[in-house]
Structure formats: structure tokens, C-alpha cells
C-alpha positions in Angstrom: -79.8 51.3 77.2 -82.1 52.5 79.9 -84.7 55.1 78.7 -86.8 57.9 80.7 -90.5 57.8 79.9 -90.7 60.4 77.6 -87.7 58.6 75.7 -90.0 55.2 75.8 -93.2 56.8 74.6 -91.6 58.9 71.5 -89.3 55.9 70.9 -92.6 53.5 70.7 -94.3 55.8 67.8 -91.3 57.3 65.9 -91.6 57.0 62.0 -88.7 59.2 61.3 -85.3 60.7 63.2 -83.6 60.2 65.5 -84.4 61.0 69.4 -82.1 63.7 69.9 -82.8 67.1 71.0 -83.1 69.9 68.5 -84.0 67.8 65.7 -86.6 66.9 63.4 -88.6 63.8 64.2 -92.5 62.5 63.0 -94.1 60.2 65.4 -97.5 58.5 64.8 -100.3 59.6 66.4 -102.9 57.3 67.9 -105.5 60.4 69.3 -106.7 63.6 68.0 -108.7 66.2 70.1 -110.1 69.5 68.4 -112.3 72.3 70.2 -114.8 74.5 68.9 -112.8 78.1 68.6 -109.8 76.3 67.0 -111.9 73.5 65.2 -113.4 75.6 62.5 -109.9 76.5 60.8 -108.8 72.8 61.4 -111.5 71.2 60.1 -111.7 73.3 56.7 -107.9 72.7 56.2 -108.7 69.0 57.1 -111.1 69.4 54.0 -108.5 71.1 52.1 -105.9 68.0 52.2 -108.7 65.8 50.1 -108.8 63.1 52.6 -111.8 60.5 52.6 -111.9 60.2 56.3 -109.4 60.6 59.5 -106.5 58.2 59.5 -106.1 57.7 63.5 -107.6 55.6 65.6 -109.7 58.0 67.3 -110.4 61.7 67.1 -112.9 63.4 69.0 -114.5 67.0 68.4 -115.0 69.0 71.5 -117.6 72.4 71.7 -116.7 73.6 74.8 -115.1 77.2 74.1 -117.6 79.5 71.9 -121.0 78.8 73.8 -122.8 82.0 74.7 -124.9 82.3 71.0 -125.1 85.8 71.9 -126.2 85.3 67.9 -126.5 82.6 65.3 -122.9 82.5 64.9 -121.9 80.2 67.5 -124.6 78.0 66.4 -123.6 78.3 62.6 -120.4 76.0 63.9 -122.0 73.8 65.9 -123.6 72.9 62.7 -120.7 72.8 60.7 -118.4 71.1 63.4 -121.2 68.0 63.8 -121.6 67.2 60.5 -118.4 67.2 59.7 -117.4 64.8 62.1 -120.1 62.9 61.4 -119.0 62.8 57.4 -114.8 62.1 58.7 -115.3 60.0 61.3 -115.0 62.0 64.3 -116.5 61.5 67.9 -118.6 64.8 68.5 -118.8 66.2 72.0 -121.7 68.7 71.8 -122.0 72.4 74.4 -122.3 71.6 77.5 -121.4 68.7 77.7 -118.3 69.6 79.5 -114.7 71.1 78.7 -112.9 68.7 76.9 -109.5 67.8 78.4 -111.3 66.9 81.3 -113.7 64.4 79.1 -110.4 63.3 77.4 -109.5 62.5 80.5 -112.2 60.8 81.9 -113.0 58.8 78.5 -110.3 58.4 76.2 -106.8 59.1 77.3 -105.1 55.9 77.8 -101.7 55.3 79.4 -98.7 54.7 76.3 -100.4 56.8 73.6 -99.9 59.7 71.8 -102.4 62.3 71.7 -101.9 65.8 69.7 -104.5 68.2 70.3 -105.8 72.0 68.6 -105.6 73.0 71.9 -102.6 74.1 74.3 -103.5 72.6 77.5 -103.9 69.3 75.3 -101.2 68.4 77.9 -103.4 67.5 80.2 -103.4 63.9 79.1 -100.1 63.4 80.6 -101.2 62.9 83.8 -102.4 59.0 82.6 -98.8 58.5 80.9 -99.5 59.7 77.8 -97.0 62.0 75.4 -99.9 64.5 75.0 -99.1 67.7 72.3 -100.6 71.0 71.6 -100.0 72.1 68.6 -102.0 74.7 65.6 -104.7 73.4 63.6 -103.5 72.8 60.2 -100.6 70.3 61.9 -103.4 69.0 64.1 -105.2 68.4 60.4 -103.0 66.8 58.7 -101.6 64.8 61.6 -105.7 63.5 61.7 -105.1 63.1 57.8 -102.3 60.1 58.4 -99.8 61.8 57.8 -97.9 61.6 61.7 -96.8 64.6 63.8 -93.7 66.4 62.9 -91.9 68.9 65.9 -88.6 69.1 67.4 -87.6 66.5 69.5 -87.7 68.0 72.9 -85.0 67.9 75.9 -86.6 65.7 79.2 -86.4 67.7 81.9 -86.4 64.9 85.3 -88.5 66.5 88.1 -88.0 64.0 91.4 -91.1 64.7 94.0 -90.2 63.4 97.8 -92.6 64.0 100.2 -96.4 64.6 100.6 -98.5 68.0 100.1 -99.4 69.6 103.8 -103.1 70.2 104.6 -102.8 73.8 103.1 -101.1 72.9 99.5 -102.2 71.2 96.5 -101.0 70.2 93.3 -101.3 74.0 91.8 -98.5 75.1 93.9 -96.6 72.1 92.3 -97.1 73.8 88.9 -96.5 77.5 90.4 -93.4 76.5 92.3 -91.9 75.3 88.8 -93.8 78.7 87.2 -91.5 80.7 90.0 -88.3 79.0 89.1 -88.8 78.7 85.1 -91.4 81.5 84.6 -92.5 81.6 81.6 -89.6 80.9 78.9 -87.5 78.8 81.1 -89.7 75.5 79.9 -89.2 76.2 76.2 -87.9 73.1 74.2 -88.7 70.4 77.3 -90.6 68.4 78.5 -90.9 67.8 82.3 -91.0 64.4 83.2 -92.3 63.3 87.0 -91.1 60.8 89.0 -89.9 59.8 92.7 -91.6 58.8 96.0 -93.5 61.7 95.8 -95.7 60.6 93.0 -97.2 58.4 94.2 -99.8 60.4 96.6 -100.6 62.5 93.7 -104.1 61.6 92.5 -104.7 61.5 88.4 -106.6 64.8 89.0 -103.8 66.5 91.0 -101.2 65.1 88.2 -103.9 66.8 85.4 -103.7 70.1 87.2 -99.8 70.4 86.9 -100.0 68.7 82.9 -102.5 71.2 82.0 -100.3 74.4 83.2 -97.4 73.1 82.7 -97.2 74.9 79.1 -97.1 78.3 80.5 -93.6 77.8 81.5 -93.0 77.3 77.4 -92.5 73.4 77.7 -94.0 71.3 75.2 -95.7 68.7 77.5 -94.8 67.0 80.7 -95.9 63.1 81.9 -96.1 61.3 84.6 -95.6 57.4 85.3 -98.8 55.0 85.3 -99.3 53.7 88.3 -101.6 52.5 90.7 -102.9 55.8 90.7 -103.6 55.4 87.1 -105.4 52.1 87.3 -107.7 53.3 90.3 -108.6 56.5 88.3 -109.2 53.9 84.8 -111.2 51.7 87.2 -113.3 54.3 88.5 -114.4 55.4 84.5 -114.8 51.1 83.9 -111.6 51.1 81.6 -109.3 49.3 84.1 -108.7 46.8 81.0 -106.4 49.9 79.3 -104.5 50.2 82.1 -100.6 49.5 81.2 -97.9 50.5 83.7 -95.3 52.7 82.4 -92.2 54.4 83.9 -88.6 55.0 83.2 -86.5 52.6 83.9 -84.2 52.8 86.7 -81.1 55.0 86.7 -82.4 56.4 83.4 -80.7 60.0 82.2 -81.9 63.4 82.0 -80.9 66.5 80.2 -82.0 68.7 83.4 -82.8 67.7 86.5 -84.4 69.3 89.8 -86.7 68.4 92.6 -89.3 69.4 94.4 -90.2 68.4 98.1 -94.1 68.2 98.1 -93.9 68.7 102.4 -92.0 72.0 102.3 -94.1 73.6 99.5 -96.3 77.0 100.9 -99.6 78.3 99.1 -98.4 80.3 96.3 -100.0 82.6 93.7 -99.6 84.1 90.8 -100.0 88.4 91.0 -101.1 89.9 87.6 -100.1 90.0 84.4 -98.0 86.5 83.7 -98.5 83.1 85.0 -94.5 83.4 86.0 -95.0 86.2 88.5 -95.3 84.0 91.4 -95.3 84.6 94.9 -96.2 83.2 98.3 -99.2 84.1 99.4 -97.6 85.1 102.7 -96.1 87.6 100.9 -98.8 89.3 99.4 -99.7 93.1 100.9 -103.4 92.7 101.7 -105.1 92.1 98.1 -109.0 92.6 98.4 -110.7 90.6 95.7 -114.2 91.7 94.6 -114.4 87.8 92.3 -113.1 84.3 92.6 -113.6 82.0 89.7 -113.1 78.0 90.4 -112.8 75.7 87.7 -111.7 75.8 83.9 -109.8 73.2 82.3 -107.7 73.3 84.9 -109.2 72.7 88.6 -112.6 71.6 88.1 -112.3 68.2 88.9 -114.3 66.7 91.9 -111.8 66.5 94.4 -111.3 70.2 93.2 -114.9 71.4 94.0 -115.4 69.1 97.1 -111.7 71.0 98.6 -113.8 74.4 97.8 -117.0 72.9 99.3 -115.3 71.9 102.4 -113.9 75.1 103.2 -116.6 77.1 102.3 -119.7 74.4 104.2 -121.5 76.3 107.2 -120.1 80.0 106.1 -121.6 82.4 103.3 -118.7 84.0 101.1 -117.6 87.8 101.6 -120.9 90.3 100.8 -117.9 91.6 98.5 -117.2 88.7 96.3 -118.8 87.3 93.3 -118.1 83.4 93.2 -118.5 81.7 90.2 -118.0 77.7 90.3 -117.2 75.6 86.8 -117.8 71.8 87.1 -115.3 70.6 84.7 -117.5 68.1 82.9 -121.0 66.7 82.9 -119.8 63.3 84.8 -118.3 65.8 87.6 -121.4 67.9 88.0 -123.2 64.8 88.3 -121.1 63.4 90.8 -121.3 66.6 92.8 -125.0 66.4 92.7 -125.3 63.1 93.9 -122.5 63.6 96.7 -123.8 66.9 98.2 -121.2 69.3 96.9 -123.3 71.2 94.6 -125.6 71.6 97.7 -122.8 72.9 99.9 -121.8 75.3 97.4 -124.5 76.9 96.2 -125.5 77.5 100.2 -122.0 79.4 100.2 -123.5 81.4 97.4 -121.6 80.1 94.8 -122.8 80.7 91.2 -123.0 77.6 89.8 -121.6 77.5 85.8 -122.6 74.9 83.2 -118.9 72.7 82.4 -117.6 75.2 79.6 -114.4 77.2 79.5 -116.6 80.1 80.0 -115.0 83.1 82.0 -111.6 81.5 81.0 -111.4 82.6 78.0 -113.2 85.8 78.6 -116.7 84.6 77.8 -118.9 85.7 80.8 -117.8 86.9 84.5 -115.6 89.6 83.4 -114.4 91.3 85.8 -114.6 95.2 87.3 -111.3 96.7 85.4 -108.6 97.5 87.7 -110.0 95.4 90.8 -108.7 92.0 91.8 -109.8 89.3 90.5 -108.9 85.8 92.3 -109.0 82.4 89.6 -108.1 78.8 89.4 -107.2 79.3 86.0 -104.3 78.9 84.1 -103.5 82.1 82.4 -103.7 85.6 83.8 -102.5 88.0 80.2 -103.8 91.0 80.4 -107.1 91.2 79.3 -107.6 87.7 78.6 -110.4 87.7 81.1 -112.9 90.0 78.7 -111.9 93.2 80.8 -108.8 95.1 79.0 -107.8 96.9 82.1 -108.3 93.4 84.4 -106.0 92.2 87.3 -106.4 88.8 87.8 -104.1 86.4 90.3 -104.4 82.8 90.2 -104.4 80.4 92.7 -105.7 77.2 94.5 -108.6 75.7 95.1 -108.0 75.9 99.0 -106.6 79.4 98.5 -109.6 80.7 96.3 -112.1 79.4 98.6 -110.0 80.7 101.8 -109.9 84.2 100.1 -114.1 84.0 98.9 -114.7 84.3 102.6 -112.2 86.8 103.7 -112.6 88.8 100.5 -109.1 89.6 100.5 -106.5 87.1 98.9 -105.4 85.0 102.2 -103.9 81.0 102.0 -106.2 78.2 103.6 -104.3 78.5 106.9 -106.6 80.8 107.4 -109.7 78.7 107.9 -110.7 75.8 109.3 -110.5 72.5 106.6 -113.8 70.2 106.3 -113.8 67.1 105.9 -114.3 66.4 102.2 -117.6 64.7 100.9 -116.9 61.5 99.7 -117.3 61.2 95.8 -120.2 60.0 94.5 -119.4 56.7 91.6 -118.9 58.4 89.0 -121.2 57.6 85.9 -119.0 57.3 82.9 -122.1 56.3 80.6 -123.1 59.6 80.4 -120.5 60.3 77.6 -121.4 57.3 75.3 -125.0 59.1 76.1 -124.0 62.3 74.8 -121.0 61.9 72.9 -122.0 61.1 68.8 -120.4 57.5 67.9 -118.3 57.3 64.5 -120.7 56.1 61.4 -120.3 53.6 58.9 -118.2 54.5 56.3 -121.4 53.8 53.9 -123.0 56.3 55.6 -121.0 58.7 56.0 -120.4 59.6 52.1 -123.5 60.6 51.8 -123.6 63.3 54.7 -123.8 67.2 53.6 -121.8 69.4 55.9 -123.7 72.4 56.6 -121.6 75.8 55.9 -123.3 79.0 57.1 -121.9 81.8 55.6 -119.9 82.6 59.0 -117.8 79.5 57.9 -115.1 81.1 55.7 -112.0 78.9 54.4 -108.4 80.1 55.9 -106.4 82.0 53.2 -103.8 80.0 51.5 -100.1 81.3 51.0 -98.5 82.3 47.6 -95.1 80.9 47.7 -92.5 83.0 50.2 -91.3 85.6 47.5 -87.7 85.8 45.9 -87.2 89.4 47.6 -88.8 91.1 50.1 -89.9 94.9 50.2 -92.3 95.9 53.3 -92.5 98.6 56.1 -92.6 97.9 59.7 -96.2 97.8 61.3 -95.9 97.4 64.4 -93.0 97.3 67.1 -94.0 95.1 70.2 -92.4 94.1 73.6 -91.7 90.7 75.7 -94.2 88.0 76.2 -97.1 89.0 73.5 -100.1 86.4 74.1 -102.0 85.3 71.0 -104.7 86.4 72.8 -103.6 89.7 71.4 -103.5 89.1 68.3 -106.3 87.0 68.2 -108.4 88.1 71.1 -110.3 85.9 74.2 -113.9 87.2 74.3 -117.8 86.5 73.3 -117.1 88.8 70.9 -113.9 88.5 69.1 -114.1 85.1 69.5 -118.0 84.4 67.4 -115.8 85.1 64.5 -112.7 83.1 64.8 -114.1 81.0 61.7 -113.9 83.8 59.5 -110.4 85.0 59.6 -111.0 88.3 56.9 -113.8 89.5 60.6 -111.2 88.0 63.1 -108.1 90.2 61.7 -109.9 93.4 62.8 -109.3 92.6 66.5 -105.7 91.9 66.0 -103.4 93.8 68.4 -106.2 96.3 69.1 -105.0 96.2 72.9 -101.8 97.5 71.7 -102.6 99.4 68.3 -106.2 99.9 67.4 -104.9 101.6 64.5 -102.9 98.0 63.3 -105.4 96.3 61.0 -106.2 99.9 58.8 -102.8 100.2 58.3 -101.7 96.8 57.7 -104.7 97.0 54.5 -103.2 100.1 54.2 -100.1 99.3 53.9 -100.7 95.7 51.7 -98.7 94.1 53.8 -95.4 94.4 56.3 -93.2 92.9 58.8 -93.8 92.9 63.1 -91.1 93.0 65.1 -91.7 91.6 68.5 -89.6 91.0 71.7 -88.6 88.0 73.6 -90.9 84.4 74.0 -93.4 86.0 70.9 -96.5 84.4 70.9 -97.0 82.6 74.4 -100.3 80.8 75.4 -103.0 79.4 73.5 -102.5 77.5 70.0 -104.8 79.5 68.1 -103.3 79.8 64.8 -105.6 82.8 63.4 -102.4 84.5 65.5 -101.2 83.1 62.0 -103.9 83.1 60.2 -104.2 86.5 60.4 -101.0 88.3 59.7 -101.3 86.1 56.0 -104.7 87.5 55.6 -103.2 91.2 56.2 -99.7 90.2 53.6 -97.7 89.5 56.1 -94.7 87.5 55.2 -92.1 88.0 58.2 -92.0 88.4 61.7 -89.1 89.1 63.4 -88.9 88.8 66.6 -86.3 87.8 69.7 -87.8 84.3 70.9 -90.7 82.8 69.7 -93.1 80.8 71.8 -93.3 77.0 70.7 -96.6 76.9 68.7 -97.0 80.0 67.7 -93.4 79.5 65.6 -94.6 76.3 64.0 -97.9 78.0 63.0 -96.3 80.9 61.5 -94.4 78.4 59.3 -97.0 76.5 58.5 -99.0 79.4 57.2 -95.9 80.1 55.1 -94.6 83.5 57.1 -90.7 83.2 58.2 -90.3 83.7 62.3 -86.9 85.1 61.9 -84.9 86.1 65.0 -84.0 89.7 65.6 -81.0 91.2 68.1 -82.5 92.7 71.5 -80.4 96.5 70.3 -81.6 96.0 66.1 -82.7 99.3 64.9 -86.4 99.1 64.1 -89.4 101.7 64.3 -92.8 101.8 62.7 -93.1 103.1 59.2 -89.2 102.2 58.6 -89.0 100.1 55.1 -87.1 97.2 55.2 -85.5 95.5 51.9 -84.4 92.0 52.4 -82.9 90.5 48.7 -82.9 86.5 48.5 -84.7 85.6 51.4 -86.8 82.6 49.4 -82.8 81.8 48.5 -81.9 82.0 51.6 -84.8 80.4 53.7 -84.7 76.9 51.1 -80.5 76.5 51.1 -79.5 76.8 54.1 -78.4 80.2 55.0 -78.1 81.2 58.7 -78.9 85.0 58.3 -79.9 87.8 56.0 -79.9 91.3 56.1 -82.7 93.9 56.2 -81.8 96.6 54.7 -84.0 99.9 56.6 -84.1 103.3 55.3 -83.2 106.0 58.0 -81.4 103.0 59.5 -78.7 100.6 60.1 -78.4 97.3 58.7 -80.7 94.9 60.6 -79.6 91.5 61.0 -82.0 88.6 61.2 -81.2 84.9 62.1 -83.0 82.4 60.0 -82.3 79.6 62.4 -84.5 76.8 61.2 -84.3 73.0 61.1 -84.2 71.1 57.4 -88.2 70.0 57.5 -89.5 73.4 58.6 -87.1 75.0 55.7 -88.9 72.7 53.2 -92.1 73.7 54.7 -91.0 77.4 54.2 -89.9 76.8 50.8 -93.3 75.5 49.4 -95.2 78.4 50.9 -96.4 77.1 54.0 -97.6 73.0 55.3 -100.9 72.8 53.6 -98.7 73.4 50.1 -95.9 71.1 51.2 -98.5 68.4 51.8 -100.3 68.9 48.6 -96.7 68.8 46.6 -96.1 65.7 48.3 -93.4 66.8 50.3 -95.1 64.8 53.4 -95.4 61.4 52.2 -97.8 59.3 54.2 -95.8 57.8 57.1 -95.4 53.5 57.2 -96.7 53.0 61.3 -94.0 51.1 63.4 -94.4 48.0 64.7 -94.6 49.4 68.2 -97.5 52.4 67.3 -99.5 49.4 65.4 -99.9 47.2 68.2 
């Protein structure tokens, strides 16, 4: 039978299930990547399994988010997050050093693997032929603990590329062009699998760009083949020996397909406040930008930054514009050293940023409220920028640096197009330079992990009670990030490892007057709107609601991870009718929901005073009932509900 990549890769590390879509399946996992702002929850529930050590070939700890230190407690999980890799057995990437699914990249990802990261844009990775997973901590954890990866088996969505870019388009229109058809829900359940003629003149850093925002469509992943792309990209970093060449075989199926001529693509942006509001740049009434931001951990690779330096070489940007420039690693800002880039930029009057997320994720460059601000980024929710009333369009390279000069959003067209500086060699030993190696296991026994008292453990779930008896909170709309409920920002963010500090900033864009209430209140149910809980994996959006009592959310349509991390913490993501009755303050009774969650049942009813009958859909698959049943993954584990999987044949070689 022929098989699509995506089939091949999940077939070749499947420990349980069957490969059909909508239903439970564990894979093994041969890679593990963690970042600072989620790492702190991940690695104390890591410690809370009782493990000796990880129990995958290789896991690598990332500080690349919560860098500013505006006080010790950034630094306090630095301290924690190095020593305990160095007592597990994880590589430790330390600040600075760059973001890390562009070091992943350059370092580690290897074509045929599967690699599940504490981070959304873990994705990335797919652009060497890996099955790369975002997913929430705790399943990141015990995944690192041995105990394989459990989701939904996806549907493959077949993508066919003819043609080549023009001299005006780049691999970010790719990604927007599917963000225009799909926009953000469209993607949910899939993964979007690459192939055709086309592919071919993508490079591995144009492929990374659409893997990385592929996610904000709702998809789980996408891949492409590995090819001689691949190798030249493995070559370059002197790993040309892990080079394997993977594609689907010929005439293989798909559950969806589309395409996509590269040649007929136009420069395309993204117009505040979703990554799905898509537009031609063409289109745009004249947009005057006051900032443009290059580079996070998507579009700061070299060819990236040597695009922008091209355009911008000989000319000085708009006396109106504040450029800010992101290398995305310590290799690139090396190699744009060494080839003249950095030179060419900073003569534009480019600010030149150290390779962190940074402005991103709202720490630094925040913008002037209500103005526009232009970005190569891959998200654009309100407020995610570390300015609540922010308007922030994303883009291009080519377009970004077209529109630093002009100071008004305008397409490369525009301009005239330098020649690109050739790159530098790259100098991959600068990560075995910086990167912490794995220690004996003799030696790492005896290593103290250092806890500052900023490091709190996660709460842990009762089990899901026999009955239910809460008022309403909160009553949201469609598309709410987890950036709201667990906000971007130097702030908000120095606390994300203390979840009791991080709960106070919980849908304060929305309802400052939430988190008193929810204490209050002891407890309660939200009610949200459609595709609940898009963007990043952070599971304090989780972590949080259990902290405040919260047992159920119900909501229309749930975003991917943020679903599976409401079940792992133990709260039930029920689904709610778009005309249900429900206000704030309204008390809902809801008799046998443990019953009801563990056996089976489709639905229960919420019975509201002042109100109707509310409905709510329990529609969950067999392993995330048990998980629901034991009062959340962490208890499920423990009880022994997740016996360590036997690798296949196919994983262990």
C-alpha cells in the first residue's frame, strides 16, 4: 500500500492504534525540545513523575523566551532550568545563545524523527522531514519520561507546489496564502503535507518559515520531503552523514488536497488582529508604520536578513520608523558578521537584537498603541506585542524592508532588489561551544537543583467531582489566544513559574475583575466561543483556571493544545451550542458529570437558574476520558494508567 510521508513517519514510531483519523494513537518519540517560559512547569512535573533521568534519545533545554532580568526572577530559572538538565540528562542551551527552533534546526533535527516540543512553533522541524509536535508541558514531560506521545491521529492534508517564487515573493506568502484560505480554524485536525515540482527550489530555511506558522491556521504540524535541499542544508552544519531521503511514495492518497502555484503568488500581509486576516499588499489603503520588527523564530535565518540587507544597502530607513533586526541564532549572527550583513544593516539604521524571541513575545520594542506596527512574526493577537491597544500586520522579509524605507506598508516592487551577500560558512561548533553536553549518569545523582523561591510546583487536581455546582465567570467570544489568559510580556511572563502570581493576569485584557472573583467565587465554569484557546502551548492557560477551581470550560471549538492541556490538568473542555443561554453570575448544576465523562456519555445537561437547560457535548475519545476520569495526566500516569510503551522495531533502529 503506498503511504504519504506523514503516513510513513507516524507509521515508523507507532506503539499503539491504528493510523486513522480521529483516533487515539502513542508514537515514540526520539527528540524533546523545552524553552524557558514553558520549561519551568515541565520540568517540575517531569520531577513529579519520579523518573531517574529522560528516556529519549535526546532532549535539549532552550532559554530563549524570558531574558530581560528586569529582576532576579528570570535568573532564578535559569538556575533551576541548568541544573536540572544537568541532573536528567538534558542538553542546556543558555540566553542568548539564540531562539531555539532555529538551533534545533541547525543542530539537531534530523530527517525521519519525531520531535515533540513545549513550544508551538515546535513545527519548525518539519522542514528537514521530521513529524515535529507542539504540545503542553506535562505531555511534553511525561513523553521525555518514556512514556511515548499520545494525540489524535491527524488527517494529511496534500499541498502540491508548481512553480517558482518571483523576485518580489518569499516563502511567507506561502504560509499566508494558506492563512487566507484556511484562516485560522480551517487547519484544525491536519497536518499539511508538501510536495510537487515546486519543492524543490524551496531552501530548508524557506520550508522552516511555512513549518513554523503553519500552526496558526490550527493544524497540528506540516512536513516536507528530504531532499537535496535537505542534505545541502545537513552538509553546510557538517551532519551530511544524518541525511536520509524521505518522501511519499508515488500516487500516495490524501484526505484533502490543494495546490499552490509558487509563480502566480503576490506579496501578501496579514492586517491586525489574526494571523487569518490576510490580504494583498496591493490592497492595502496606505498603512503608515512608525516600527518594523525582522526576525523571531520565524524569519531570522540568514537568507532572511541578507533579503532585508539587500534592499535596505545604500538607503537609510524612513526618519519615521524604528527597525529592530533579530538574528535568529548565534551561528546566524556570526555568519552575518563575517559576510557583511550586519554591516549593511546597521548603516540602514537597523537596531540590531541579541537572537532571543524578544519583542515577539512582547518583551521589549513594544510598540506606540493604536499605530502600525509592521513584523515578520508569526502572531499578531491583540496585545501580544506588550502594547494592549497594539496594531500589528505581519509580513515578509522583502515587504518589511520595502515598507522600513517608505514608512508606509508598500510590497518590494517598490524598490530596487540587491544582490544578496553571499553567506558566510557557517560555524556549527559554536553550539557544542555553548550548548552543556549530557553528564555521566554517576555524576549526575549527585547534582542539587537549585529552587529559588520564584520556582513554585503546578497545582495538582482532586479527582473531577461526582456533581457539579458553579456559577459562570466569565462569557468570552471567538478566537481567545492563551496569551490572554496567560499573558506575553516582561512582566506577566517573570512569573510564569509560579502559577498562584501568574493567575492574576489572567483575562485582564478582557475582565480585570476575573481573578477576584474567580477567589471570590472558589471556583466556576467559562464559557468561550469558537477555536478557544488558539496560539502558543502555554499550559498555565491550564494551569491557571485549576489554581482558581475551575473544573469546566465550555466552549464552541477548542484549539488543539489548549484542549489536551485542559484535560491533562483534569478540567473537562466540553462543547457548548453557538445560541446556549449563558451569562455571568448564572449558576449552573450539572448532576453525574464524573459518570458521565468515565462511561461514555455524549452530553449532559447544565442545569442554569434564570435559564434554559444548557446542553453540553462531551465529545471525547476513550484515552482522553481515562485521563479525565483519574483527575488529570499526571494522576493517570502515577495510577499506572500509562504503562511504559515497548519501542518498535522501526523507532529503535
Amino acid at each position: 500500500m503506498t503511504q504519504n510521508l506523514t503516513q510513513k513517519l507516524l507509521a515508523s514510531h507507532l506503539v499503539s492504534g491504528e493510523l486513522t483519523p480521529g483516533t487515539d494513537i502513542t508514537i515514540a518519540v526520539d527528540q524533546i525540545l523545552i524553552e524557558d517560559a514553558t520549561g519551568t512547569m515541565t520540568a517540575m512535573q517531569f520531577e513529579m513523575l519520579g523518573v531517574e533521568s529522560v528516556a529519549v534519545p535526546l532532549a535539549v533545554m532552550y532559554v530563549d523566551h524570558n531574558v530581560l532580568q528586569i529582576d532576579d526572577k528570570n535568573m532564578q530559572d535559569h538556575h533551576y532550568l541548568r541544573t536540572f538538565s544537568a541532573r536528567y540528562g538534558l542538553r542546556y542551551s543558555p540566553a542568548g545563545h539564540g531562539i531555539s527552533h532555529y538551533i534545533h534546526l541547525e543542530h539537531f533535527a534530523r530527517p525521519g524523527g519525531v520531535l515533540v516540543g513545549a513550544d508551538s512553533h515546535t513545527s519548525t522541524a518539519g522542514a528537514l522531514g521530521m513529524f515535529a509536535l507542539g504540545a503542553g508541558g506535562l505531555e511534553v514531560a511525561v513523553a521525555m519520561a518514556g512514556y511515548g506521545f499520545d494525540f489524535v491521529c491527524p488527517a494529511v492534508v496534500g499541498v502540491e507546489l508548481t512553480g517558482e517564487l518571483g523576485s518580489i515573493t518569499e516563502a511567507k506568502d506561502v504560509v499566508l496564502e494558506l492563512l487566507r484560505r484556511h484562516d485560522v480554524r480551517g487547519g484544525r485536525g491536519k497536518v499539511f503535507e508538501f510536495h510537487g515540482d515546486g519543492v524543490a527550489s524551496l531552501t530548508v530555511s524557506a520550508r522552516a518559515t511555512i513549518c513554523n506558522m503553519i500552526i496558526e491556521t490550527g493544524a497540528a504540524t506540516a512536513v516536507f520531503p528530504s531532499d537535496e535541499q535537505t542534505r545541502g542544508w545537513l552538509r553546510a552544519q557538517q551532519r551530511e552523514d544524518e541525511f536520509t531521503p524521505l518522501a511519499a511514495d508515488d500516487g500516495a492518497a490524501y484526505d484533502d488536497v490543494e495546490q499552490i502555484d509558487l509563480s502566480s503568488l503576490v506579496p501578501l500581509v496579514a492586517v491586525p488582529h489574526s494571523p487569518g486576516n490576510v490580504v494583498a499588499v496591493s490592497e492595502l489603503p496606505r498603512t503608515e508604520v512608525v516600527q518594523v520588527c525582522v526576525g523571531s523564530s520565524v524569519n531570522s535565518s540568514y537568507e532572511d536578513l541578507a533579503t532585508v540587507a539587500a534592499i535596505l544597502k545604500g538607503h537609510t530607513v524612513h526618519p519615521a520608523v524604528q527597525l529592530t533586526v533579530t538574528p535568529g541564532s548565534r551561528q546566524i549572527l556570526q555568519t552575518i558578521i563575517a559576510s557583511g550583513v550586519y554591516g549593511d544593516l546597521m548603516e540602514a539604521g537597523a537596531r540590531m537584537l541579541e537572537p532571543v524571541c524578544g519583542p515577539c513575545v512582547g518583551i521589549g520594542q513594544a510598540p506606540t498603541a493604536g499605530q502600525a506596527s509592521l513584523r515578520t512574526f508569526n502572531r499578531n493577537f491583540p496585545g501580544r506585542s506588550g502594547t494592549a491597544a497594539d496594531s500589528v500586520y505581519l509580513c515578509s522579509p522583502s515587504t518589511a524592508a520595502a515598507s522600513a524605507l517608505e514608512g508606509a506598508i508598500v510590497d518590494a516592487s517598490t524598490v530596487s532588489l540587491g544582490e544578496l551577500r553571499p553567506a558566510a560558512a557557517p560555524n556549527p561548533g559554536v553550539h557544542d561551544v555553548h550548548i552543556a553536553g549530557v553528564l555521566p549518569a554517576s555524576v549526575r545523582s549527585g547534582i542539587e537543583i537549585e529552587r529559588g523561591p520564584n520556582l513554585v510546583p503546578p497545582p495538582q487536581p482532586e479527582p473531577l467531582p461526582a456533581d457539579l455546582d458553579a456559577p459562570v465567570l466569565i462569557v468570552v467570544g471567538d478566537d481567545i489566544s492563551t496569551g490572554d489568559m496567560a499573558p506575553d510580556g516582561a512582566i506577566a511572563m517573570s512569573v510564569w513559574s509560579n502559577i498562584e502570581a501568574c493567575a492574576r493576569f489572567m483575562f485582564n485584557r478582557l475582565d480585570p475583575q476575573f481573578h477576584d472573583r474567580a477567589r471570590t467565587e472558589g471556583g466556576g465554569v467559562i464559557v468561550g466561543g469558537e477555536n478557544y484557546g488558539q496560539g502558543s502551548s502555554r499550559e498555565h492557560a491550564a494551569l491557571i483556571p485549576l489554581f482558581l477551581g475551575i473544573r469546566l470550560v465550555a466552549a464552541r471549538s477548542y484549539a488543539r493544545i489548549h484542549r489536551r492541556n485542559l484535560i491533562a490538568a483534569g478540567i473537562v473542555p466540553a462543547l457548548i451550542a453557538a445560541d446556549a443561554d449563558a451569562a455571568v453570575g448564572q449558576r449552573w448544576m450539572i448532576e453525574g458529570l464524573r459518570e458521565a465523562v468515565a462511561n461514555g456519555a455524549t452530553s449532559v445537561t447544565a442545569t442554569a437558574d434564570g435559564g434554559t437547560p444548557v446542553t453540553l457535548t462531551l465529545d471525547f475519545s476513550p484515552g482522553e476520558r481515562a485521563v479525565l476520569a483519574a483527575g488529570g495526566l499526571l494522576s493517570h500516569v502515577r495510577s499506572g494508567g500509562r504503562p511504559l510503551p515497548a519501542q518498535t522495531d522501526a523507532h529503535a533502529s
